[in-house]
N, C-alpha and C positions, 0 to 999 in steps of 0.2 A: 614188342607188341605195339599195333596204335593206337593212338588213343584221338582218336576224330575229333574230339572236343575242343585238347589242347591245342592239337591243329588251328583250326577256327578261330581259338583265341588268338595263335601266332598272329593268321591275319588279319583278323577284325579286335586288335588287342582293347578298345572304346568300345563301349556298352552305347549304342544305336541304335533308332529304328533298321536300318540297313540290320545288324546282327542280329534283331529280335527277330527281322520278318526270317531271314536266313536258317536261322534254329526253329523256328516254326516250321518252317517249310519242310526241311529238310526232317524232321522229329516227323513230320503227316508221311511221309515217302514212305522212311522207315518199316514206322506201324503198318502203311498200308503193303508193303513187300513183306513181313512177317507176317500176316493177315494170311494174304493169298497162299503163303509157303504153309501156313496152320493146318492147310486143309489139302495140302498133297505132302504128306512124308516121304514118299516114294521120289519125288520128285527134291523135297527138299535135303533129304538123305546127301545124294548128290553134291552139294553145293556146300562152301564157305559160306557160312553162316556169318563169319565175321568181316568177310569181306562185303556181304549183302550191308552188313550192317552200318562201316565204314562205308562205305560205296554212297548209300543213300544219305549218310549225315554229311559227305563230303562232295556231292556229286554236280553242286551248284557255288562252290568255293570263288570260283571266278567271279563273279558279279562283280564283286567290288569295283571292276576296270572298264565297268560295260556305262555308256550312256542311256537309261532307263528312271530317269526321272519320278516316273508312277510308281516306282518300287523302291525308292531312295538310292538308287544308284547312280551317282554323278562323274564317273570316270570319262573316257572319251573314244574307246571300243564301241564297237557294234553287237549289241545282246545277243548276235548267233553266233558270237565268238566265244560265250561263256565257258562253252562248255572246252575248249581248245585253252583257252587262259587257265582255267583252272587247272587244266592237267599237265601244261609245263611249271606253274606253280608248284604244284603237288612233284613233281618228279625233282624240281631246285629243291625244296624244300628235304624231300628224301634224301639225295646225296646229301646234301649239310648236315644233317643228322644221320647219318648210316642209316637209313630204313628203306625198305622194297617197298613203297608207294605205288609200280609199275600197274596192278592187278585196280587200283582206286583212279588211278589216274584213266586209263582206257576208256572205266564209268563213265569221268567226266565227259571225256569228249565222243561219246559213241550215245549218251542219252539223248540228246537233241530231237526233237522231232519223236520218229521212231528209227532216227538214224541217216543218215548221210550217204551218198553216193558219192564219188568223184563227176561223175556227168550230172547230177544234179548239183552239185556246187558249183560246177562249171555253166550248167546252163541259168541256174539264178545268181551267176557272178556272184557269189557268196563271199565276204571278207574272211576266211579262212582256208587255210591250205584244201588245196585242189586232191583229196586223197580219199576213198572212203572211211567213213567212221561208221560201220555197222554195227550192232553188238551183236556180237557173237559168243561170249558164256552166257552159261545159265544167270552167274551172279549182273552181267551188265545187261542183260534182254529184262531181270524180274525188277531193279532198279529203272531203268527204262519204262517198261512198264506203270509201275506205282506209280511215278512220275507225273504220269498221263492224268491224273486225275485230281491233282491238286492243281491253282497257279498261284502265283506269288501277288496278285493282284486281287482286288475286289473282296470278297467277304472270305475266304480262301476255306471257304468250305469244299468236303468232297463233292465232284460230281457226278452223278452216275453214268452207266455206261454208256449210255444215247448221246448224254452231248460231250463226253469223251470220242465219240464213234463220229459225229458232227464239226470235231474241231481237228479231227486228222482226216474228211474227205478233203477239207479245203486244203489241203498240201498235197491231193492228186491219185491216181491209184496206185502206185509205187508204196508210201506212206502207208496207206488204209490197208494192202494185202502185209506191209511187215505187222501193223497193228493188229490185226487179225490174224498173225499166223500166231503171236505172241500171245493173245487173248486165248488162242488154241491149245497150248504149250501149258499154258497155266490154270487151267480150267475157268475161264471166264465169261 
């Protein structure tokens, strides 16, 4: 079984603004992917539940490595790598421990944005591997998702769907129709 929590402490073992904002954040994802899942059983029938859950408490692990200063992250990555750091973390971390992390790690690096292209990382030289990161389960699209509606920054309250809808045209129409197919998907 996993246990996301103790994860977290593996890597953030100091009690930190970095690990407060991190469990905040990630506890808002959560709630807001069981939220949405509350109100289609049909849909959430379907889906690991516990992987939703691991997924969204583990899905921003990587920071720690990223240079983000506004967020207390002082490492010396590039914050669009998070989500790729976190998931060969999470995948080390698995084998050292015998656990199948595989289904949490994906999470990590397929939430970005509303997901990743090979040709858009290629065309915005992106500092992470040249490969698509789409989510493609239920549990990495409703993670994704939630996602969208929190940030790590500023008063980190939810926002609603407009300037959710406002913060992924500026990433192009690529972006805005997965966000919209997702928003579709989930009754949103």
């Amino acid at each position: 079984m996993i246990n996301a929590l103790q994860i977290i402490d593996y890597f953030y073992p100091e009690e930190s603004s970095l690990k407060t904002l991190l469990l905040r954040h990630s506890n808002q994802v959560k709630d807001k992917a069981l939220d949405i899942l509350s109100h289609i059983p049909e849909l959430s029938a379907k889906m690991n539940i516990e992987t939703v859950v691991n997924g969204a408490l583990l899905h921003d692990v990587g920071i720690r490595e990223c240079n983000a200063p506004d967020i207390h992250c002082h490492g010396t990555r590039h914050y669009i790598a998070h989500g790729t750091i976190g998931a060969e973390m999470l995948r080390d971390y698995g084998r050292n421990h015998c656990l199948d992390l595989e289904a949490i790690a994906r999470i990590c690096e397929r939430h970005t944005g509303c997901g990743l292209t090979a040709a858009e990382i290629r065309q915005q030289r992106l500092p992470i591997p040249e490969r698509d990161f789409l989510p493609l389960t239920l549990e990495e699209k409703i993670v994704c998702l939630a996602d969208k509606f929190f940030s790590k920054s500023g008063s980190m309250k939810e926002k609603d769907i407009e300037k959710v809808r406002k913060s992924m045209m500026k990433h192009g129409t690529a972006t805005m129709e997965r966000f919209d197919a997702m928003c579709a998907l989930f009754h949103i």
